[in-house]
C-alpha positions as CSV (number, residue, x, y, z in Angstrom):
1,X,5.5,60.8,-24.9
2,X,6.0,62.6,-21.5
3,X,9.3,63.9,-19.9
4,X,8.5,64.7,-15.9
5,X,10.7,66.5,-13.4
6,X,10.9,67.7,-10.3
7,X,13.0,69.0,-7.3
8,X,14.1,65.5,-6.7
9,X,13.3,62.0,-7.9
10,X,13.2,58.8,-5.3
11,X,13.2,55.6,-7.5
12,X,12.8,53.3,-4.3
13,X,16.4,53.1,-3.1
14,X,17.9,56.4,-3.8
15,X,17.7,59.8,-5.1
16,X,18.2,60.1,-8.9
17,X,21.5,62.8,-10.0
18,X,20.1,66.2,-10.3
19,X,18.7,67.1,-13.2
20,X,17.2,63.6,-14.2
21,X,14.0,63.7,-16.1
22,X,11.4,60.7,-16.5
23,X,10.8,59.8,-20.5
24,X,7.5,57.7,-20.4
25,X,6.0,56.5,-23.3
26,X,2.1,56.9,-24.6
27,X,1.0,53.9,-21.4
28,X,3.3,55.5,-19.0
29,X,5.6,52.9,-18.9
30,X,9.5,54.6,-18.0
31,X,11.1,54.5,-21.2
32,X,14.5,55.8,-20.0
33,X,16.1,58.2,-17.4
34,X,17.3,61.2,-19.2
35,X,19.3,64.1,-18.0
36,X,17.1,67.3,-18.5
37,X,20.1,69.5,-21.1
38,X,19.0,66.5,-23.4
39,X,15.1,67.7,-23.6
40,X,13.7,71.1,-24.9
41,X,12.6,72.2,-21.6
42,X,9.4,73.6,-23.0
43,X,8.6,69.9,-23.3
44,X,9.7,69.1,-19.5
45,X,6.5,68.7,-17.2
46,X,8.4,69.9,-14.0
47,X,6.7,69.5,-10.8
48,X,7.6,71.2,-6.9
49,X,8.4,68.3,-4.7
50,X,9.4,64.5,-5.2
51,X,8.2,62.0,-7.3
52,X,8.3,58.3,-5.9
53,X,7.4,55.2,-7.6
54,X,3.9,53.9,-6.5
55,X,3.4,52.7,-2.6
56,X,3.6,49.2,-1.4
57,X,1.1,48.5,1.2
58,X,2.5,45.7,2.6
59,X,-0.1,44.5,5.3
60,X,-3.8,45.0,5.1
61,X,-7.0,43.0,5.7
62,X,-9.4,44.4,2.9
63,X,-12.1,42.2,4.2
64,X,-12.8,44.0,7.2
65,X,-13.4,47.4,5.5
66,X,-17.3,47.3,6.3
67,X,-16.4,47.3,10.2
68,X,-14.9,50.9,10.5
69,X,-16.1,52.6,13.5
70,X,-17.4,49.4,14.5
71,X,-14.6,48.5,17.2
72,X,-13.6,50.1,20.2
73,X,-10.2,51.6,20.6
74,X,-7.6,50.8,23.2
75,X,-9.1,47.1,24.3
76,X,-5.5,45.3,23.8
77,X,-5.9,42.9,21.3
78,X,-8.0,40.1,22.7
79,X,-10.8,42.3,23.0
80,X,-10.2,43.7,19.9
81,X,-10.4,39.7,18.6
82,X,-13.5,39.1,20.3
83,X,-15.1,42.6,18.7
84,X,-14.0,41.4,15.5
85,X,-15.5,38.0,15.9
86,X,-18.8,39.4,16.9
87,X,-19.0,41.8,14.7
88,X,-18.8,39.8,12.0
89,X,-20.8,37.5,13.1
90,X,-23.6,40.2,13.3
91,X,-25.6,39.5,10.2
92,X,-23.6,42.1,7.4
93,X,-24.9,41.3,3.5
94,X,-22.5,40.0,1.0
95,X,-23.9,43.3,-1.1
96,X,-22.1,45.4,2.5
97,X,-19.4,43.9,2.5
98,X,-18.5,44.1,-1.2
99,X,-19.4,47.9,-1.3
100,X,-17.2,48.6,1.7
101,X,-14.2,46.8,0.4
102,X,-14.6,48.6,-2.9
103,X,-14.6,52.3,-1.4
104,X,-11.5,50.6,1.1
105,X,-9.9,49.6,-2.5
106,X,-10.0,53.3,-4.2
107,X,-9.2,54.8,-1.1
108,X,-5.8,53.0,-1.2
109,X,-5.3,53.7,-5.2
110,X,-6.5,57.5,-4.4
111,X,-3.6,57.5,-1.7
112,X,-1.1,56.7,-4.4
113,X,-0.9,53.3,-3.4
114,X,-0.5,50.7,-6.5
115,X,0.1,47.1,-4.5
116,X,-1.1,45.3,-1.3
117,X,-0.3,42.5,0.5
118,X,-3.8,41.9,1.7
119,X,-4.9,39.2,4.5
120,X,-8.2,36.8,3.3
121,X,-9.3,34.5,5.9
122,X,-12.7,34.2,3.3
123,X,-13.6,34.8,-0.2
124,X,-15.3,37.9,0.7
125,X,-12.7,40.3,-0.9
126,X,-11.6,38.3,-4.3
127,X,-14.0,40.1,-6.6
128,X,-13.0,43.7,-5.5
129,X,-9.8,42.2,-6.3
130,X,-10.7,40.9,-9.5
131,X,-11.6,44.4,-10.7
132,X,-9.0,46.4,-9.1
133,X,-6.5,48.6,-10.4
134,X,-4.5,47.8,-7.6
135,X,-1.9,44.2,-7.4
136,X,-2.9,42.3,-4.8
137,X,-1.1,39.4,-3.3
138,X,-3.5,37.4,-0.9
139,X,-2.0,36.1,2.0
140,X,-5.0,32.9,2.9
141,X,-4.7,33.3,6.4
142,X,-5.0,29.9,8.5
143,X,-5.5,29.9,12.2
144,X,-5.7,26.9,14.9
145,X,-3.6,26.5,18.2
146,X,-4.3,23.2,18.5
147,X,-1.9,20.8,16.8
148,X,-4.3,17.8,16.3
149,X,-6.2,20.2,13.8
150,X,-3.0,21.1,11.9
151,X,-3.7,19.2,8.5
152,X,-7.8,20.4,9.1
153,X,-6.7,23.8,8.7
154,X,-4.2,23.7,6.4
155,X,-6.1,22.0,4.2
156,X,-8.8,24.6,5.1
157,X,-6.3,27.2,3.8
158,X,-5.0,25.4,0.6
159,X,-9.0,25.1,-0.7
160,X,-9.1,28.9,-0.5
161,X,-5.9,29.8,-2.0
162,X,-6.9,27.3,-5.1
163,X,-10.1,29.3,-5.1
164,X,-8.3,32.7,-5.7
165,X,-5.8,31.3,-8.2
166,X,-8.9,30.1,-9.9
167,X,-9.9,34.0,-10.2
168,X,-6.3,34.7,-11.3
169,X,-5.5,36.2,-8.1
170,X,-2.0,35.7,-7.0
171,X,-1.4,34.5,-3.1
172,X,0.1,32.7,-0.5
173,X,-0.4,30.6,2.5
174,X,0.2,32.5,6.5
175,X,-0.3,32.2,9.8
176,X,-2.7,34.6,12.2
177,X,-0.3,34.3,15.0
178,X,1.9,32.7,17.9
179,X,-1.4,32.9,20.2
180,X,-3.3,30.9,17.5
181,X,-1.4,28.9,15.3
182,X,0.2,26.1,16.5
183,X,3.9,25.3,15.6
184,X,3.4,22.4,13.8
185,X,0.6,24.6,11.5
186,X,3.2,27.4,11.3
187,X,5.7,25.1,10.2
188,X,3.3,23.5,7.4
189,X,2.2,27.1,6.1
190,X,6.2,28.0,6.4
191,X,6.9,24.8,4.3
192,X,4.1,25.5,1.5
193,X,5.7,28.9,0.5
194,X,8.9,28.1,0.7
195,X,8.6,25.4,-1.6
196,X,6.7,27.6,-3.7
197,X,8.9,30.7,-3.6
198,X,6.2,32.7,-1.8
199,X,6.3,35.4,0.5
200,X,4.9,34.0,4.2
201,X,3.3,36.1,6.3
202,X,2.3,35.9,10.3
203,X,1.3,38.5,13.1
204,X,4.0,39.2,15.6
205,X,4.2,40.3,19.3
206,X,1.3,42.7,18.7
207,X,0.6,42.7,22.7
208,X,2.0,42.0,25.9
209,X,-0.6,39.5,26.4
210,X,1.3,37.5,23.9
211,X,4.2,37.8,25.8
212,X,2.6,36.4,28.9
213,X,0.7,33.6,27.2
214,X,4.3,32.6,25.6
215,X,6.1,32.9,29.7
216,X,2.8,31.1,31.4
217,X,1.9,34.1,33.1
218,X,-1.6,35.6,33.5
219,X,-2.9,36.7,30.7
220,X,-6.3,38.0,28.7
221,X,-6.1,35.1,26.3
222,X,-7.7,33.0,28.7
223,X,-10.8,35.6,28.2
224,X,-10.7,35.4,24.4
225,X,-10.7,31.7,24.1
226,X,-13.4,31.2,27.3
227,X,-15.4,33.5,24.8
228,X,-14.6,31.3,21.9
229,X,-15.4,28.6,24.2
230,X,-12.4,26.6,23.5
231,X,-10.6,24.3,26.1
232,X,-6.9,25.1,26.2
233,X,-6.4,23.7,29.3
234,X,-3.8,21.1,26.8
235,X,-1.6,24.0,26.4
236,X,1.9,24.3,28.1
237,X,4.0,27.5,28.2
238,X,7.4,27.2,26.1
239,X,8.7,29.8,28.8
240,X,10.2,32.1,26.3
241,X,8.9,35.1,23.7
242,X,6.5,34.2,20.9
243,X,9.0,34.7,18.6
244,X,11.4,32.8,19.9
245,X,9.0,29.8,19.9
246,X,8.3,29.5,16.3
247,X,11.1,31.5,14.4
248,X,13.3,28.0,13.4
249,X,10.7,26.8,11.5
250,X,11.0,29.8,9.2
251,X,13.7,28.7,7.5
252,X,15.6,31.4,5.9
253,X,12.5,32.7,3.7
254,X,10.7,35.3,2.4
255,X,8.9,36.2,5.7
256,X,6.5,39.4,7.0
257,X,6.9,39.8,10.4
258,X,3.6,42.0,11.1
259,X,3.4,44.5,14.0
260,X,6.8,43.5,16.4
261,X,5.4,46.0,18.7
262,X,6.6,44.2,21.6
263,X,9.7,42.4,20.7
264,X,12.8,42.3,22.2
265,X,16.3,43.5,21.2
266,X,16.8,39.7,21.4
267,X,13.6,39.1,19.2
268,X,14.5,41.3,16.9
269,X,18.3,39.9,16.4
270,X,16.7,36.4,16.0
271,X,14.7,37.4,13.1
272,X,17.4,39.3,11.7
273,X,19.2,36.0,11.4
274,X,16.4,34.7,9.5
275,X,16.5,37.6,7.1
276,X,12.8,38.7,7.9
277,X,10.9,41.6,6.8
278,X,9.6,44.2,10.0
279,X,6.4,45.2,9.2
280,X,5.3,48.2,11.0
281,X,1.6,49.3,11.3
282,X,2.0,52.1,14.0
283,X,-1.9,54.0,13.5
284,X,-3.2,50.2,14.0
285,X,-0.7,49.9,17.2
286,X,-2.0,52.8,18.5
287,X,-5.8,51.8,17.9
288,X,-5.7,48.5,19.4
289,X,-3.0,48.6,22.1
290,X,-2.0,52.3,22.2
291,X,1.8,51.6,22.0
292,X,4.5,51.6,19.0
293,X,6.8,49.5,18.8
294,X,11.0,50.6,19.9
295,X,11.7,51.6,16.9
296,X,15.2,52.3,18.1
297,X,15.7,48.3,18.0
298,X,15.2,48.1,14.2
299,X,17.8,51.2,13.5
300,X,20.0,48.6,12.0
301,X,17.8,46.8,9.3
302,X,16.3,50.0,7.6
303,X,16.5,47.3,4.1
304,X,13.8,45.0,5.9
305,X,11.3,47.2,7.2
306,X,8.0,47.6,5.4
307,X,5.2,49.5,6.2
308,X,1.4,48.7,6.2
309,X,-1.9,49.7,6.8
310,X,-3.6,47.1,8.3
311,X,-7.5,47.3,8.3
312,X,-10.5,49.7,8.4
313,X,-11.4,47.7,11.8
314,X,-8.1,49.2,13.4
315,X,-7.1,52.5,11.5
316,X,-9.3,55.3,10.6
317,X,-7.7,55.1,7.1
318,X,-5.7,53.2,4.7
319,X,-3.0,56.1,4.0
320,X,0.7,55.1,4.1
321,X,1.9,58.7,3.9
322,X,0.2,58.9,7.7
323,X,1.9,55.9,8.5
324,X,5.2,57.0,7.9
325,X,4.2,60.4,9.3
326,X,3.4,58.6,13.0
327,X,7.0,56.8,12.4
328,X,9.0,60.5,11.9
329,X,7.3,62.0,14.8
330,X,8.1,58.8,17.2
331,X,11.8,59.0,16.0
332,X,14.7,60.5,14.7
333,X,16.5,57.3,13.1
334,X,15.0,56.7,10.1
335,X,15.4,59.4,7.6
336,X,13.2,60.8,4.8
337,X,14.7,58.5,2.1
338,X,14.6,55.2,4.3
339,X,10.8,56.0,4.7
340,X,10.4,56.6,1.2
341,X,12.2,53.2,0.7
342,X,9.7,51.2,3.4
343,X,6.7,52.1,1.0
344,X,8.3,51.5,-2.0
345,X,10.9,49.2,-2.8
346,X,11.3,47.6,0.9
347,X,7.7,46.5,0.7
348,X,7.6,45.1,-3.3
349,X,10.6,42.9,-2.3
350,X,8.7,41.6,1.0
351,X,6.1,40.5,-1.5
352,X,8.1,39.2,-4.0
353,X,7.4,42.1,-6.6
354,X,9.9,44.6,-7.5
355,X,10.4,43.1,-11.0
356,X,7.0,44.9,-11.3
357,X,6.7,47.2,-8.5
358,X,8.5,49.5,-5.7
359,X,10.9,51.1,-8.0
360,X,11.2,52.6,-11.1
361,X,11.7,50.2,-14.5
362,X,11.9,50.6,-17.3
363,X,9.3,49.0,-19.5
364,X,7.2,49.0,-17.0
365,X,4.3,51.4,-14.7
366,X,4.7,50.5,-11.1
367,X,2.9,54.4,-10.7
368,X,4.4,57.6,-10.1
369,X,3.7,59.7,-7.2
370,X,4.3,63.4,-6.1
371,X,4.8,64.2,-2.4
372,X,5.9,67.6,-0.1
373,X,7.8,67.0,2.3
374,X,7.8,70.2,5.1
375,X,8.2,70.1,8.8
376,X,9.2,66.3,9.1
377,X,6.4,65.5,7.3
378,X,4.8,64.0,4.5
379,X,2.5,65.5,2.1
380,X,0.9,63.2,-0.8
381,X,-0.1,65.5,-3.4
382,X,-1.4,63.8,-6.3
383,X,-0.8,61.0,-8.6
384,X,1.0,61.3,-11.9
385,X,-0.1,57.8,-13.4
């Protein structure tokens, strides 16, 4: 039996009432909440700073661990899609890749992260997964922009996800992106986990390319899918955001909007409607397009923004306590405890988890975590289980 304190406790929503101490029994699992006058304080394990559940990562790509320092920085995203394309393309072992998603895997449980919601467009990463301490729910990402290959892909997709549930790995079906995906396959993925009561997931408004693509302007897509050599001559404009194309067919479901660093006050209200998650990646932003998103537009719907890492490829690590520093020095509207809230709790309900993860309950271990906080700034000090 253990009782742990400290100066204050975040249990994924809130601060706990002064004076709370953590009972946890002999696996670490909270037992009960207990006020400290109740405990011999000889027997109180008291710690300087805040403890916090374990952190959600809620978007990463685990696969692509082997190409750090592979990619350039600052190409805008379709260069940055035709790097990763060649890249991995460039003859890397099995034996490479499975090492590199391994060290990427402790890197994220030695950061005090204890769940992912990890992007698989391959098998590559399930047997990392396997033998992880971390959760991991898969998100079998399906990509094609044109709509006569819809049931091609999806049924591309649905053999890989049947492949991880056959390792006992939980998962879902998304979408890459607008740019990609056509809306008929968005619609299809979007229909598979809603019927399924699972989280769906898709890139959003990552560049201003997108944006032009979407209004039939000129735009760098043309480069990326000359490269890919793929006609999309076929293609017509809708003449509005990205967003705005494809955001009916999500119909009011569990869905990740990743990146949203170029979406509109509009944009944003439309998702709103939809009750989407915002998740933010702002060290990837910063690789691949060197912008953040307005962070002043989301100021309103602190409850659905998550926070993840995305991949080696685009981040120079996977450390969600550097994320959420980037997001305190870019603005003043989120506070210490909504941050806390983005990697905790916020993110475990994006994916479906918080009966297991994001906050602190009892019977169970969703991890404990101590952090500083000094300056405006996060410190992760160490783990506590």
């Amino acid at each position: 039996m253990r009782f742990l304190a400290a100066n204050r406790i975040f249990d994924g929503k809130q601060y706990l009432p002064e004076g709370s101490v953590l009972l946890l029994d002999s696996q670490n699992r909270l037992k009960e909440v207990v006020l400290e006058s109740a405990i011999e304080k000889k027997e109180i394990e008291f710690f300087d700073g805040i403890i916090t559940p374990g952190f959600v990562n809620t978007h990463c790509h685990l696969e692509l661990s082997h190409l750090k320092n592979k990619i350039q920085k600052h190409t805008g995203i379709p260069e940055f899609g035709k790097q990763i394309i060649t890249q991995r393309m460039s003859g890397f072992t099995k034996e490479e890749i499975f090492e590199n998603a391994n060290a990427a895997d402790k890197e994220m449980w030695d950061n005090g992260i204890v769940a992912v919601g990890d992007i698989s467009n391959n098998d590559d990463s399930f047997k990392t997964k396997q033998n992880s301490k971390l959760f991991y729910h898969t998100f079998v990402e399906v990509l094609g922009l044109n709509p006569i290959n819809q049931l091609m892909m999806l049924d591309f997709g649905l053999t890989i996800l049947k492949q991880l549930q056959q390792n006992n790995l939980t998962g879902s079906m998304a979408a890459h992106a607008p740019y990609s995906t056509s809306l008929e396959l968005i619609e299809s993925i979007a229909n598979y986990d809603k019927e399924n009561n699972l989280p769906f997931s898709i890139h959003n408004q990552e560049t201003e390319e997108e944006t032009k693509f979407f209004l039939g302007q000129e735009n760098d897509f043309k480069k990326l899918y000359d490269f890919l050599k793929l006609d999309i001559s076929w293609f017509k404009a809708p003449g509005c955001s990205s967003l705005k194309s494809f955001i009916d067919v999500v119909k009011n479901q569990r869905a990740i909007l990743v990146h949203n660093t170029f979406s509109s006050c509009e944009d944003v209200a439309l998702a709103s409607e939809k009750n989407c998650f915002f998740c933010f990646c702002p060290n990837a932003n910063l690789y691949i397009e060197n912008k953040l998103p307005d962070f002043n537009l989301f100021k309103n719907f602190t409850n659905s923004i998550c926070i993840g890492t995305d991949s080696l490829a685009s981040n120079d690590a996977l450390n969600l306590v550097e994320e959420v520093n980037l997001l305190l020095n870019n603005t003043a509207i989120f506070t210490l405890e909504n941050c806390l809230q983005m990697i905790t709790f916020n993110g475990a309900k994006a994916l479906n988890i918080t009966n297991e993860f994001g906050q602190l309950l009892v019977g169970k271990n969703a991890g404990l975590n101590l952090i500083d906080f000094k300056n405006n700034q996060l410190k992760f000090i160490k783990k506590l289980t």
